[in-house]
C-alpha positions in Angstrom: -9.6 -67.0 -30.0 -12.6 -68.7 -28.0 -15.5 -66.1 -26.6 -14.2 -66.7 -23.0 -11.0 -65.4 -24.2 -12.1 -62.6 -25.5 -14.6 -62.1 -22.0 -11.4 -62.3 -20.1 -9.7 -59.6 -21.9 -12.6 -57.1 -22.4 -12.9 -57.5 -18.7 -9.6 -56.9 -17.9 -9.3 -53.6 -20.1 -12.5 -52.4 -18.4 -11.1 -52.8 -15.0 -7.7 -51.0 -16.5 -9.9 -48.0 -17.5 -12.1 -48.0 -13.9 -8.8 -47.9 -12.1 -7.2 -45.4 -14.0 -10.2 -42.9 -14.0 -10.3 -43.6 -10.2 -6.9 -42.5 -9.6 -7.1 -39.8 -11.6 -10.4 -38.8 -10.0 -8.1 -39.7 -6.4 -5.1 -37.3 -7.7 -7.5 -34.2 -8.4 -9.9 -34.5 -5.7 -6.1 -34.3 -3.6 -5.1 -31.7 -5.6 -7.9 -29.5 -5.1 -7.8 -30.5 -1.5 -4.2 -29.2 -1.1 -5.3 -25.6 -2.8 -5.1 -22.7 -0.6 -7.2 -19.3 -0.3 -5.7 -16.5 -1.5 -5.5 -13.5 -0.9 -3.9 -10.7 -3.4 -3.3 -7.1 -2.5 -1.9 -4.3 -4.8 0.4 -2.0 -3.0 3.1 -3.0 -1.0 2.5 -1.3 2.2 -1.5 -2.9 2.3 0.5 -6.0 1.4 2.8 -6.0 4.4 -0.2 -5.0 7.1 -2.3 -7.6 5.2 0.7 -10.4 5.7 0.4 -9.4 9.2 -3.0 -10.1 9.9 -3.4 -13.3 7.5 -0.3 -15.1 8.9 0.3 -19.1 7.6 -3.7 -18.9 7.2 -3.8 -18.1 3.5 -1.5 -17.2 0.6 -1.0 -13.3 0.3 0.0 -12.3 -3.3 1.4 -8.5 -4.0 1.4 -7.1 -7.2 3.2 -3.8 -6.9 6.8 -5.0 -6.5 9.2 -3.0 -3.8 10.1 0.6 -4.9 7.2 1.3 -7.3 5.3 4.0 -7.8 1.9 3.4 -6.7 0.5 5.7 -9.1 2.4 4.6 -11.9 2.9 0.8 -11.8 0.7 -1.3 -14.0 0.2 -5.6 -14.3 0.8 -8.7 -16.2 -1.6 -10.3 -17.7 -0.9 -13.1 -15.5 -1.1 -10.6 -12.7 -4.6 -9.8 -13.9 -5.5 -13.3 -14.1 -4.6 -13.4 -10.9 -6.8 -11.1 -9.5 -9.8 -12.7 -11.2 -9.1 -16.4 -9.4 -8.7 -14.7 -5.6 -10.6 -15.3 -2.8 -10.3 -11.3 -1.6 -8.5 -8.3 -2.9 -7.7 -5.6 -1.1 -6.5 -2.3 -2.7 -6.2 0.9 -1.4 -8.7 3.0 -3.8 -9.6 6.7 -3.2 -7.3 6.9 -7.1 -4.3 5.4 -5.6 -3.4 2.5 -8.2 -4.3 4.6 -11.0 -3.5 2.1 -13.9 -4.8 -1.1 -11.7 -8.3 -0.2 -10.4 -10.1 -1.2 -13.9 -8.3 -4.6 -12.9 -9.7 -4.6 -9.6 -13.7 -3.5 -10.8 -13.2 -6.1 -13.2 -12.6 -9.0 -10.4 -15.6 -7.4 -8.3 -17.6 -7.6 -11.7 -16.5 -11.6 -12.1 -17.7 -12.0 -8.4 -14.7 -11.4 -6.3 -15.0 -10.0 -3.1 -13.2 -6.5 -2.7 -12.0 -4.3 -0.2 -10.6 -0.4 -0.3 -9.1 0.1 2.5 -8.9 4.0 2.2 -12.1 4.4 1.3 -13.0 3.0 4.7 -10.3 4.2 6.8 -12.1 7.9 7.7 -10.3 9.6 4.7 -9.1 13.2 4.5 -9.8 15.6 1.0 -6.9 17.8 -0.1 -7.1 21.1 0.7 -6.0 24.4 -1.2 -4.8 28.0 -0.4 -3.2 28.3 2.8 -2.9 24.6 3.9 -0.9 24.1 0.9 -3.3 21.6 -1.1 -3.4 21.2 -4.6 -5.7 23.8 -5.9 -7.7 21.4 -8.9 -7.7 18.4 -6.7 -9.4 20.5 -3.2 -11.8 18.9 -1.6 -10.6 15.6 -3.5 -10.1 12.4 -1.0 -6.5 11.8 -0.2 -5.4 8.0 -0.6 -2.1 8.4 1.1 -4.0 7.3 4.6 -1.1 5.0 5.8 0.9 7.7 7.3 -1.2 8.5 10.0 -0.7 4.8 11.9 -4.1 4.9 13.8 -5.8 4.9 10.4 -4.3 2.0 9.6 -5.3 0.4 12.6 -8.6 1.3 12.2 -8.2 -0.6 8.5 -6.2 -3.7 10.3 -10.1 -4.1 12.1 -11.7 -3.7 8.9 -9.2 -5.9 7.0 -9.5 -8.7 9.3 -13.7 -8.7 9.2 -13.1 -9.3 5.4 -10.3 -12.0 5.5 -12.7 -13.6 8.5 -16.2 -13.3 5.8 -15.1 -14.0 2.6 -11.6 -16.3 3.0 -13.2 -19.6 3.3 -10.8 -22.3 5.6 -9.1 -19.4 7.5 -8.9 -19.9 11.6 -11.0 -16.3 12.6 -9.4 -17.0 16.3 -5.6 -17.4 14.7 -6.4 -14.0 12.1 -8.2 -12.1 14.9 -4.9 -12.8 17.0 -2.6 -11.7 14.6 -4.8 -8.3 14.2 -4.6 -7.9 17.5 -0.9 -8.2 18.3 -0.8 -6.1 15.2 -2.6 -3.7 16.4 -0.4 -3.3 19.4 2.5 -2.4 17.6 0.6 0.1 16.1 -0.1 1.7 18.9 3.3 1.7 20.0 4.1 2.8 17.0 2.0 5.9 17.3 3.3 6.7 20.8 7.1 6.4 19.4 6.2 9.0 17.0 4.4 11.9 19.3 7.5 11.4 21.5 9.9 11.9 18.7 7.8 14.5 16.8 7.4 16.3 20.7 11.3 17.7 20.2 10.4 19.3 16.8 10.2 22.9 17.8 6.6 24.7 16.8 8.1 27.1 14.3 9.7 24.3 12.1 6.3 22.0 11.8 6.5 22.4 8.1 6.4 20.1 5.4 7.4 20.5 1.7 7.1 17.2 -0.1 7.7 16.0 -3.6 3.8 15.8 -4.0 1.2 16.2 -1.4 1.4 12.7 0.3 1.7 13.7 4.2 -1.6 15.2 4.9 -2.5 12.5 7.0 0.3 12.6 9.4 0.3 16.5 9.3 -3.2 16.3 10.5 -2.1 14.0 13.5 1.1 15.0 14.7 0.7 18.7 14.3 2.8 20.2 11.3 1.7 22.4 8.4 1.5 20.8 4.9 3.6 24.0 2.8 3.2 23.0 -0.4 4.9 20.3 -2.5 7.3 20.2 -5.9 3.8 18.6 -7.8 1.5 20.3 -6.7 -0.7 17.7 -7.0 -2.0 14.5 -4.9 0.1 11.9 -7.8 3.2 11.6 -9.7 2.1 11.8 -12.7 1.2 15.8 -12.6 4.0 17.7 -13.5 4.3 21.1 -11.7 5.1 24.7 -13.9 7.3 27.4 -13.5 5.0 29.4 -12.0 4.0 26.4 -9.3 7.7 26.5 -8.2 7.8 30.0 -7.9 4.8 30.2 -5.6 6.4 27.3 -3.6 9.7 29.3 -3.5 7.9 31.9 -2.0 5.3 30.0 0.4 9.1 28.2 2.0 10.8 31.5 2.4 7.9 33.3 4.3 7.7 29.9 6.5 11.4 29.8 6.5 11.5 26.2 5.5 14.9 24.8 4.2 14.4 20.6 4.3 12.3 19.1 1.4 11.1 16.1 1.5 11.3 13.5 -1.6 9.8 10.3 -2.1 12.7 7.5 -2.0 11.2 6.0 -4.7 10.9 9.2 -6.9 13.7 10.8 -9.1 14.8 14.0 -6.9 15.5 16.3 -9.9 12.7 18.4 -9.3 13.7 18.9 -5.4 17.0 19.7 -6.8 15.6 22.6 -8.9 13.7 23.6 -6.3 16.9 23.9 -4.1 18.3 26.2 -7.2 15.6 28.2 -6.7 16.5 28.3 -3.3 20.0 29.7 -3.8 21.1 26.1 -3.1 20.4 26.9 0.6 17.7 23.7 0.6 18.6 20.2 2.1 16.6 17.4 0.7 15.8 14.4 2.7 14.5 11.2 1.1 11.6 9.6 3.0 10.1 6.1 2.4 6.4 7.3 1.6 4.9 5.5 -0.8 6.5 2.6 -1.2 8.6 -0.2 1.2 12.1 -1.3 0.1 13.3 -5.2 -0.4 13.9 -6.4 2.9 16.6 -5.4 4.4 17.1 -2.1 2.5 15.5 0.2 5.1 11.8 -0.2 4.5 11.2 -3.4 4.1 8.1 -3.4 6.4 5.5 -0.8 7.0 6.6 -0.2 10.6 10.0 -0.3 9.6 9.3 2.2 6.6 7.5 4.5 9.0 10.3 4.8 12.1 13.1 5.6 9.3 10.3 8.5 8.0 9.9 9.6 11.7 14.0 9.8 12.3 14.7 11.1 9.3 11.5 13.7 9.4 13.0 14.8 13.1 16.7 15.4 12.4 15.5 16.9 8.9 13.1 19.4 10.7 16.0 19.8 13.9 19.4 20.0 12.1 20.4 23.9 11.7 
């Protein structure tokens, strides 16, 4: 083989290898063009109001899957992962995801930006004794904020100023839009309510729960918080004997019959309750915690909140 040959042929296999490494080089550079921010949120119901506000502007990931326990439900490792490679997370905080928040400090300690949403949204503490609060957790912040609807307008503001900092490629005038017709059906939202709460007559503007969770709306609408099955701001406490007893007592002197339970929740200790009760107890499952799939009643947070209002009215009406 003469040298010119062999020229000819080196040259061509170096020309082989600069093309190749030029349209691989092409093929990422696309690639990474084509990725888009992300957003991931833990609960459901700061999923849906984050959805809202982000709109086609960025991906918006969920980890706790319709009809969990917010208390209880826990992630993948993928789901972990997931958390480390966003460009925000927003969690509620104040104790809420109990088994998720090391998860979340550990993608603030990697350098991810991080918002809690409770935290921020003006919150409550439990309270004991006669407003019916869980006596070791008084004075305790309560992270059930969502069911008073101007809170969570107040956190569609806040949420927004983070998406508009820290999501990079995001329209501010298209997410500020969104927060804002958002925002307006808060609001109406909040006036539905008052009107429907408005026929509830003053003596029967009391609430037993499954576990202290309405404090928020109590403290805007106008209803005292009784006391609850757990006697405790989370699921995971498990109330005794002598809690049920003192419940028994706290409904008959308020003349309360309705209990409400968490949809997502196992009502067997409602049920005991209404044993106690001489069976003379109704017990009305509300969406409090936790939407639905779509389409199966709560699939959205204003959906989940106007079946809580309807059912909370004819619950606290009905003779």
């Amino acid at each position: 083989m003469s040298v010119r040959v062999r020229a000819a042929r080196v040259r061509a296999a170096l020309l082989t290898l600069v093309a190749f490494f030029v349209v691989a080089g092409t093929a990422t550079g696309c690639a990474g063009g084509d990725e888009r921010p992300q957003v991931v949120v833990t609960t459901n119901i700061l999923g849906d109001i984050t959805r809202e506000i982000v709109g086609d502007e960025a991906d918006v990931s969920v980890l706790m899957k319709p009809n969990a326990d917010p208390h209880s439900f826990g992630l993948s490792a993928v789901q972990a992962a997931e958390l480390e490679s966003a460009d925000l997370v927003v969690y509620n905080g104040l104790g809420l995801e109990e088994n998720v928040l090391r998860h979340v400090e550990a993608a603030h300690g990697a350098g991810v930006a991080t918002f809690a949403a409770g935290e921020a949204a003006d919150p409550l503490t439990f309270h004991a004794g006669e407003k019916g609060g869980p006596d070791d957790e008084a004075g305790e912040p309560d992270p059930h904020f969502w069911t008073d609807p101007d809170r969570v307008r107040k956190a569609v503001g806040l949420i927004t100023d983070q998406v508009v900092e820290h999501v990079d490629g995001v329209n501010e005038k298209a997410v500020r839009d969104n927060a804002e017709h958002y925002g307006g059906q808060l609001a109406n939202l909040t006036t539905s309510m008052e009107k429907s709460f408005a026929a509830i007559p003053e003596d029967r503007r009391a609430l037993v729960t499954n576990h202290h969770v309405f404090g928020y709306l109590a403290d805007r609408f106008g209803f005292r918080v009784i006391g609850a099955v757990i006697p405790s701001g989370t699921t995971l406490a498990s109330p005794s004997s002598s809690d049920l007893r003192s419940l028994t007592q706290a409904m008959a002197k308020a003349k309360v019959r309705t209990v409400f339970a968490d949809s997502s929740q196992p009502t067997r200790l409602a049920e005991v309750l209404r044993q106690e009760m001489g069976g003379d107890v109704d017990v009305v499952s509300l969406y409090s915690e936790s939407l639905t799939e779509e389409g199966k009643g709560a699939g959205t947070y204003l959906e989940m909140m106007r079946a809580n209002t309807s059912a909370m009215a004819e619950g606290l009406t009905s003779d």
